[in-house]
C-alpha positions as a Markdown table, in Angstrom:
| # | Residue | x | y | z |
|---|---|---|---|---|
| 1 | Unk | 223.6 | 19.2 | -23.3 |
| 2 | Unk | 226.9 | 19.3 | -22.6 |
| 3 | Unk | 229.6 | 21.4 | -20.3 |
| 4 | Unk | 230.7 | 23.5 | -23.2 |
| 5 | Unk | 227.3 | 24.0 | -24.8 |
| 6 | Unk | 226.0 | 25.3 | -20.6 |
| 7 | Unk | 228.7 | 27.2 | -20.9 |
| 8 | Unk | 228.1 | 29.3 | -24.1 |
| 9 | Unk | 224.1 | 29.7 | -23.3 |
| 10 | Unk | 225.5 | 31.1 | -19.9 |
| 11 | Unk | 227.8 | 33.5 | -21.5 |
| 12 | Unk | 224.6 | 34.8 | -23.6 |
| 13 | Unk | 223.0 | 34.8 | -20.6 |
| 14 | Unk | 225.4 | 36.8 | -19.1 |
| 15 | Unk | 225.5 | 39.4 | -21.6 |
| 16 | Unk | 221.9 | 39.8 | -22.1 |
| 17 | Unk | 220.7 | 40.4 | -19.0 |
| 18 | Unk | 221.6 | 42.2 | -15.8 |
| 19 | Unk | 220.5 | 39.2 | -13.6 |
| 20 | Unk | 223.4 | 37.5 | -14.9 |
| 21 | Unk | 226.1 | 39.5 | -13.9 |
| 22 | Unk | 230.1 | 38.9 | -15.0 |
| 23 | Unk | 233.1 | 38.4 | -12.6 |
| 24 | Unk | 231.8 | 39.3 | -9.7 |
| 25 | Unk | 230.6 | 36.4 | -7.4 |
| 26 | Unk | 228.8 | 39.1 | -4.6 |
| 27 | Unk | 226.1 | 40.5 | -7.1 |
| 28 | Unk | 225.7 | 37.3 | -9.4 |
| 29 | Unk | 224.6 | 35.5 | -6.3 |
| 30 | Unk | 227.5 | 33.2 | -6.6 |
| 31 | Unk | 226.8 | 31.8 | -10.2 |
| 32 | Unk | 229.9 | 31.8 | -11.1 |
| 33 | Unk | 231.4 | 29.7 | -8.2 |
| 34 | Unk | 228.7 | 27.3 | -8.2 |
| 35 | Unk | 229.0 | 26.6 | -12.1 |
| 36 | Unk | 232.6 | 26.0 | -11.6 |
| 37 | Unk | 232.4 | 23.8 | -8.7 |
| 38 | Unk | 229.8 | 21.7 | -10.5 |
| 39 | Unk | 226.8 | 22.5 | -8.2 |
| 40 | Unk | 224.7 | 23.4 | -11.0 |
| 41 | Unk | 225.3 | 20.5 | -13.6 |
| 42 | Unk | 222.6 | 21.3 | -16.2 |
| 43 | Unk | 219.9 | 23.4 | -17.1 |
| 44 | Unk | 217.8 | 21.9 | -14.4 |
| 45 | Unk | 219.8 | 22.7 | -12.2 |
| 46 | Unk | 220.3 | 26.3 | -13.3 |
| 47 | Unk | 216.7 | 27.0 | -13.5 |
| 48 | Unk | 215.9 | 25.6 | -9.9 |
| 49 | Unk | 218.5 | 28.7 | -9.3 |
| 50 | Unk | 216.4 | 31.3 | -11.1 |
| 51 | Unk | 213.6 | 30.0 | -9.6 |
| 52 | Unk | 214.9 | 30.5 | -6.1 |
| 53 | Unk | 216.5 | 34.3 | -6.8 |
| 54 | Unk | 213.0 | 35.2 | -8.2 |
| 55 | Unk | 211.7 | 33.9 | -5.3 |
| 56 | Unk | 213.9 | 35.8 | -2.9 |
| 57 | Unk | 213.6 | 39.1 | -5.3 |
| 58 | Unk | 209.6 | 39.0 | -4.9 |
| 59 | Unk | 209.9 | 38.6 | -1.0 |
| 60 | Unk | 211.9 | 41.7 | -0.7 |
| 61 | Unk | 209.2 | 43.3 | -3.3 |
| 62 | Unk | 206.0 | 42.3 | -1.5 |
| 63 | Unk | 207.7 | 43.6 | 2.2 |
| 64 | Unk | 208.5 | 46.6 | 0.7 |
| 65 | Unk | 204.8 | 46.9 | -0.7 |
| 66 | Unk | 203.5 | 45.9 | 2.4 |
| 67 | Unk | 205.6 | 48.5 | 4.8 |
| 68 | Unk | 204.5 | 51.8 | 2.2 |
| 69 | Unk | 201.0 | 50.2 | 2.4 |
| 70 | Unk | 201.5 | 50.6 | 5.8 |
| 71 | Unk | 202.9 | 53.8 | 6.3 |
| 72 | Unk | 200.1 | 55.5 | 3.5 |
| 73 | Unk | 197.6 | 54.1 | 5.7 |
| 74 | Unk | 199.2 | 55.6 | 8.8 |
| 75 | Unk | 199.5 | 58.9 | 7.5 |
| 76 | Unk | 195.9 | 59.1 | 6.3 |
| 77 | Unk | 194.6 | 58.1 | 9.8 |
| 78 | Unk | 196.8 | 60.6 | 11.7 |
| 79 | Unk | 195.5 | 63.2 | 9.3 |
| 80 | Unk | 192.1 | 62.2 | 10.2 |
């Protein structure tokens, strides 16, 4: 796969889903800039990416879980 051919399934990418976000390198975790300085060369490379961010999304998930977990279970023994 070639540069160009990276480049157009990114723009799809980009269009079709929020994870992908345009122009702005805070909220699309620095794609952008890493794609441009050739840090991610190829689709291995991109998906060892997604991989990570999913990764880092479901951490933040299961703390969350875990702290309202927590606070249900406080509440229902205070009540007690």
């Amino acid at each position: 796969m070639n540069i160009d051919e990276i480049e157009q399934e990114l723009g799809v990418m980009q269009l079709s889903d929020s994870f992908f976000p345009t122009g702005i390198f805070a909220t699309s975790n620095r794609l952008e800039f890493l794609f441009r300085g050739k840090k991610i060369q190829g689709m291995t490379d991109l998906i060892e990416m997604i991989k990570i961010n999913i990764i880092q999304q479901m951490g933040h998930q299961i703390v969350l879980h875990l702290q309202m977990h927590l606070i249900a279970q406080t509440k229902m023994i205070l009540r007690k």
